[in-house]
C-alpha positions as CSV (number, residue, x, y, z in Angstrom):
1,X,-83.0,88.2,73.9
2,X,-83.6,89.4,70.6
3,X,-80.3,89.6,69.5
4,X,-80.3,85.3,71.0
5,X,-83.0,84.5,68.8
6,X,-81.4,86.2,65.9
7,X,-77.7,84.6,66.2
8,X,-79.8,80.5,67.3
9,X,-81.8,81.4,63.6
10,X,-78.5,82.0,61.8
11,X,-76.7,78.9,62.9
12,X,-79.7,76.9,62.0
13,X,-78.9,77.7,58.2
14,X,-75.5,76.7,57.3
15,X,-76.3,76.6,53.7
16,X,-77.1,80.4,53.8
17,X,-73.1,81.0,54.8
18,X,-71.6,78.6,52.8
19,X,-71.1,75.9,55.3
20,X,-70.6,72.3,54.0
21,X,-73.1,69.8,54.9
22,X,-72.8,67.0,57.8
23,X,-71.9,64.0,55.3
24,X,-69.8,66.5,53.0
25,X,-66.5,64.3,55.0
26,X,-68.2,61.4,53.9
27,X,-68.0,62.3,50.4
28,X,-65.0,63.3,50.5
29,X,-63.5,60.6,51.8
30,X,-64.8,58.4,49.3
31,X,-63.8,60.8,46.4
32,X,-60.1,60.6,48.0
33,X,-60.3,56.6,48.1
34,X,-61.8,56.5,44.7
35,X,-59.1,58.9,43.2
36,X,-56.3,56.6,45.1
37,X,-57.8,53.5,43.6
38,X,-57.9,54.6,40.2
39,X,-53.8,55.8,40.4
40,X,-53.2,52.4,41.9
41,X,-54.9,50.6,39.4
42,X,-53.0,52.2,36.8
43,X,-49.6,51.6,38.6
44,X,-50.7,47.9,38.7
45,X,-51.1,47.9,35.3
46,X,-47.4,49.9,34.3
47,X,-46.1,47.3,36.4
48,X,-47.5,44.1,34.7
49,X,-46.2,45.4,31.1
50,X,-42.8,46.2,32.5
51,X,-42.8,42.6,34.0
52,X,-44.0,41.2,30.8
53,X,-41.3,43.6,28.9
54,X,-38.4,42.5,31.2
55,X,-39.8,38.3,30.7
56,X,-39.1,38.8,26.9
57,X,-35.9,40.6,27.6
58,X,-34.6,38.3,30.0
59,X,-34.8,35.3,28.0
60,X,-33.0,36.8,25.2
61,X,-29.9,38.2,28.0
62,X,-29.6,34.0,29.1
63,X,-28.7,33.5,25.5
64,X,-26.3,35.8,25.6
65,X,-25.0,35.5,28.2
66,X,-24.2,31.7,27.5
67,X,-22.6,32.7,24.7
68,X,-20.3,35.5,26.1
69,X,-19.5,33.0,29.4
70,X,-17.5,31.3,26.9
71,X,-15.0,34.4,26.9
72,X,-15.0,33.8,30.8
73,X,-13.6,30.8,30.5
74,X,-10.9,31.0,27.6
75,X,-9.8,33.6,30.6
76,X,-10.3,31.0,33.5
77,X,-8.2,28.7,31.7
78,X,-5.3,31.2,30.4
79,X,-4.8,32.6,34.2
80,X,-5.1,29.3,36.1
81,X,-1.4,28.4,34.3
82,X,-0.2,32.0,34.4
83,X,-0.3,32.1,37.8
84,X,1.8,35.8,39.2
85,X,4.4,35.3,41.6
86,X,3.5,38.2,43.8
87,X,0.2,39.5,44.9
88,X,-0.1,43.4,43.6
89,X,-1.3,45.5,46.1
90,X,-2.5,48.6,44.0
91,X,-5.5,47.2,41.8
92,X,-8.1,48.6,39.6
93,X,-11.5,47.6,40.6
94,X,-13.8,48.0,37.8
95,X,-17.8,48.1,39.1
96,X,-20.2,47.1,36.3
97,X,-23.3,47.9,36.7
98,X,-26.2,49.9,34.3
99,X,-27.7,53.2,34.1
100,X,-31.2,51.6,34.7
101,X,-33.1,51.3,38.1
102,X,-36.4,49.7,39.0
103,X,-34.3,46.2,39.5
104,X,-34.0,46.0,43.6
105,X,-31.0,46.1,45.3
106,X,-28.8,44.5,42.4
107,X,-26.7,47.9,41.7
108,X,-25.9,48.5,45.8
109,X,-24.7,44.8,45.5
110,X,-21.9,45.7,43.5
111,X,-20.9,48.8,45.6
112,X,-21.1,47.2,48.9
113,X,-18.8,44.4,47.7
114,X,-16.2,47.2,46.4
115,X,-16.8,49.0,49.7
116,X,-16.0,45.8,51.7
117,X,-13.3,44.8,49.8
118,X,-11.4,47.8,51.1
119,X,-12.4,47.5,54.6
120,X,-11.7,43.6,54.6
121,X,-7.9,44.1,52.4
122,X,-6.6,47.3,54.0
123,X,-3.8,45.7,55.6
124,X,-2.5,44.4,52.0
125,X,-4.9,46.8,49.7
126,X,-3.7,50.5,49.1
127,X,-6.7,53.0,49.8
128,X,-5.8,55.1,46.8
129,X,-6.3,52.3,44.7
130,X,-8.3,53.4,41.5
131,X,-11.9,52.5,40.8
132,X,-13.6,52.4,37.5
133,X,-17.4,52.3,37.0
134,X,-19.3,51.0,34.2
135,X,-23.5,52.2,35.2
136,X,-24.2,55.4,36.1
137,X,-26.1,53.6,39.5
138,X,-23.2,52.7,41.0
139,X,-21.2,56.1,40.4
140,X,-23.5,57.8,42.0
141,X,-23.4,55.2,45.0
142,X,-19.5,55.0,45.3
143,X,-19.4,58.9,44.4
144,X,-20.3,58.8,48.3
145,X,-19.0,56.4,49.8
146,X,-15.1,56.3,47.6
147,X,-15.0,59.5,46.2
148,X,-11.3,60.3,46.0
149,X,-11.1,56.6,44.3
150,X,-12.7,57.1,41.1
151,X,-10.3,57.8,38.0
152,X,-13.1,56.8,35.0
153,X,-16.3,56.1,34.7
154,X,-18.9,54.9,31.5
155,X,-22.3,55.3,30.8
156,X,-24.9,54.6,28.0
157,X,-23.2,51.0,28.3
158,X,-25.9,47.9,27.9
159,X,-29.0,49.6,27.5
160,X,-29.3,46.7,24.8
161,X,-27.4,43.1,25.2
162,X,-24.1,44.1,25.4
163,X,-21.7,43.7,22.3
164,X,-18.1,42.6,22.6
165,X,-17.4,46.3,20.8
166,X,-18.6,47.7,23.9
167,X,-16.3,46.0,25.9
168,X,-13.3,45.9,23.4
169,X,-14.0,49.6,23.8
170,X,-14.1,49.9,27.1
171,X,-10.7,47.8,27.6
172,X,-9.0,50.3,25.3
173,X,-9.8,53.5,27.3
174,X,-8.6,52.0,30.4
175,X,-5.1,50.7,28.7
176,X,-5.3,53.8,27.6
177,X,-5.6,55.8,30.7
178,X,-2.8,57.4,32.9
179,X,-4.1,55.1,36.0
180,X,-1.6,53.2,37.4
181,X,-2.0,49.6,38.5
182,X,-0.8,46.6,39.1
183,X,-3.6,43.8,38.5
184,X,-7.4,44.4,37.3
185,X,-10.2,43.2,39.7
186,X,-13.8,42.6,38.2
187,X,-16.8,43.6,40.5
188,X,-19.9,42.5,38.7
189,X,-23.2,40.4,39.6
190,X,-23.1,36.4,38.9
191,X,-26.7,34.7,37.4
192,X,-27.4,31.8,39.9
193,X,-30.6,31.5,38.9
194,X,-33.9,33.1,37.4
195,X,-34.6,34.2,40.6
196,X,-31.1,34.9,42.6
197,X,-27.7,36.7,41.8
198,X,-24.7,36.9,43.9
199,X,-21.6,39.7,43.8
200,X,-18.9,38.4,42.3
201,X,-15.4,39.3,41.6
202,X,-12.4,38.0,39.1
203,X,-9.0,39.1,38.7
204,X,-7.1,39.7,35.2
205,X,-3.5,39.8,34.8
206,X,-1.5,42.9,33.4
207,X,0.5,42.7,30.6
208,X,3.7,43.1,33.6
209,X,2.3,40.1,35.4
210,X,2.3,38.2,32.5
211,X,5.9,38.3,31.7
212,X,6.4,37.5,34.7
213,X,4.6,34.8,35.8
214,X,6.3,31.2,35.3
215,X,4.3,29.5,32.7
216,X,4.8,32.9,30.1
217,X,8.9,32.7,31.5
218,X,9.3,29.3,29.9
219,X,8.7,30.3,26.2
220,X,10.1,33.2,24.0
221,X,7.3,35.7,23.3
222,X,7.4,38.8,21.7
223,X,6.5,41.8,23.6
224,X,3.7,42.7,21.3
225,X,2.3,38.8,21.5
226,X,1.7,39.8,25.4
227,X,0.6,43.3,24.8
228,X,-2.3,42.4,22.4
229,X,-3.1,39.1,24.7
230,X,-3.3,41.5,28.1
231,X,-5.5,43.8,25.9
232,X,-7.8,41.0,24.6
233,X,-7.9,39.4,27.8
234,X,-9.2,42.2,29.6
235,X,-11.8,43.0,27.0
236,X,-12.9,39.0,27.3
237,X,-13.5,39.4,30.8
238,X,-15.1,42.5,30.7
239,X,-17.7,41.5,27.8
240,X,-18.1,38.4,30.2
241,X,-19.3,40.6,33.1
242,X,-21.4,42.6,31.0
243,X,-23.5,40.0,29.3
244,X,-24.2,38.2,32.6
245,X,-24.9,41.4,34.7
246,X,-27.6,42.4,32.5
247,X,-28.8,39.2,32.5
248,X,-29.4,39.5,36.3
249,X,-30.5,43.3,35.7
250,X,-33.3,41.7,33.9
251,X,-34.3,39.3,36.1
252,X,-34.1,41.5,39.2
253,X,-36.3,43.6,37.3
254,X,-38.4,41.0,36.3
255,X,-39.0,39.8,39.6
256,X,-39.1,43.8,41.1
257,X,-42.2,44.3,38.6
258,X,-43.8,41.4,40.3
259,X,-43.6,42.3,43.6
260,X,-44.9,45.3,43.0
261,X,-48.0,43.9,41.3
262,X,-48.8,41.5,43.6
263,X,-48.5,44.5,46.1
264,X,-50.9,46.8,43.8
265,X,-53.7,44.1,44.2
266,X,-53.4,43.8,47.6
267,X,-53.8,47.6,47.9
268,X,-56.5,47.8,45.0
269,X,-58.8,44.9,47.6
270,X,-57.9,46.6,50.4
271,X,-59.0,50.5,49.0
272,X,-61.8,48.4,46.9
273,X,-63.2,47.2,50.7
274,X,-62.7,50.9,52.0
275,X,-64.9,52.5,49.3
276,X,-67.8,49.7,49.4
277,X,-67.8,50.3,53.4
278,X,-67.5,54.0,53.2
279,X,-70.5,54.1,50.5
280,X,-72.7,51.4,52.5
281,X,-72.0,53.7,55.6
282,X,-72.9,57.0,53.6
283,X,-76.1,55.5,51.9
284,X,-77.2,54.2,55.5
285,X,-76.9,58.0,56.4
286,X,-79.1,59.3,53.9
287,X,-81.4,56.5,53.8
288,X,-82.0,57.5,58.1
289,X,-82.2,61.0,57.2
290,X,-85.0,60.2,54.9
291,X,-86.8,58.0,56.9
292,X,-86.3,60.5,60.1
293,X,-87.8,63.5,57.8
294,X,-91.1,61.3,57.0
295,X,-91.5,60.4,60.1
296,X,-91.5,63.9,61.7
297,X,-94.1,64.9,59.3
């Protein structure tokens, strides 16, 4: 009995073994939602800057890339009367993309319309045809899914507006490459709009498949005349790409960053209504605990 009375008078002080008190949950539950709210908050307001950020950069990308579409179409027009008799099966697929991420899906566009390509063409497309990638993104996507595909890839490539150097640049290592090829396809993302993009893809000629074609057989050209347009061609298209990829890297972003504020409210009112019920709740507590003391006395 005595031991009884001894063991009831030791549960009926939890303080005197440490124990927490009955609304110590309460607590710290509301620490845990206050903690939460504060991170949140702070994401919400990362995301609004890089939103603003990507506004400013986007505007100046349009101009850009208005001005390098004109390189598109001096291309356009040079290929649709240089049409090639034959239809290469071994191409080189060039996938242009950034080393930048926070932008949505617009890098796995680019890959899954490589990827498809080869599924949809393997009847008149060799498998072992080479792939060159321009973003670090979509290496690392078609490092999965094409491994044994890619012969070159480039990096640290339009972290500003890109520059015709950079593609005049790019053009020269792959001329200058052992990869062999018979025409160049161009995987990149097309500006619809401010708020859309599309995968896109445009083929450039060879220097081989120029001589040959029938508008470059009717005149006399030098061999270096059609060396040095293949070369400038290829860097025209590719500066084309560029310019109007980042332009929808930046508005991908742009419209990422939003989402993911409007998203940060909603979570900030919904943690915000958590809190102001879990405090009402916890005051109600102490305010019956009170009011139950005085009364027993």
């Amino acid at each position: 009995m005595l031991a009884r009375r001894t063991l009831a008078r030791v549960g009926s002080q939890p303080s005197a073994l440490g124990a927490a008190p009955t609304n110590a949950r309460n607590m710290a539950t509301l620490r845990e939602i206050e903690m939460r709210l504060k991170s949140v908050k702070n994401i919400e307001k990362i995301t609004k800057s890089m939103k603003m950020i990507a506004s400013t950069k986007l505007a100046k990308a349009q101009r850009a890339m208005q001005q390098g579409k004109q390189y598109g179409l001096a291309n356009s027009e040079v290929f649709q009367h240089t049409l090639a008799e034959s239809e290469s099966k071994r191409k080189l697929f060039i996938a242009i993309s950034s080393d930048k991420g926070l932008c949505g899906g617009i890098h796995s566009s680019v890959s899954k319309m490589t990827r498809r390509t080869f599924i949809e063409q393997k009847e008149t497309l060799e498998q072992d045809s080479p792939i060159m990638v321009i973003g670090d993104k979509v290496k690392a996507q078609l490092s999965r899914a094409l491994p044994q595909n890619i012969a070159l890839t480039f990096n640290q490539i339009g972290r500003d507006i890109p520059t015709f150097a950079d593609a005049a640049g790019v053009a020269d290592l792959i001329l200058k490459s052992d990869v062999k090829y018979d025409s160049i396809v161009i995987v990149y993302n097309k500006f619809v709009s401010a708020i859309s993009y599309e995968p896109a893809m445009v083929e450039v000629l060879t220097e081989n498949a120029l001589k040959e074609s029938p508008g470059f057989k009717a005149y006399e050209m030098e061999d270096d005349v059609t060396k040095d347009l293949a070369e400038f061609s290829l860097a025209n298209a590719i500066y084309a790409a560029l310019v109007e990829g980042h332009a929808c890297e930046q508005s991908a972003r742009r419209n990422a960053m939003d989402n993911a504020s409007k998203n940060a409210g909603d979570m900030i009112n919904s943690l915000q209504l958590k809190y102001n019920r879990g405090r009402q709740a916890a005051i109600t507590n102490e305010l019956v605990d009170i009011i139950t003391g005085a009364s027993a006395l």
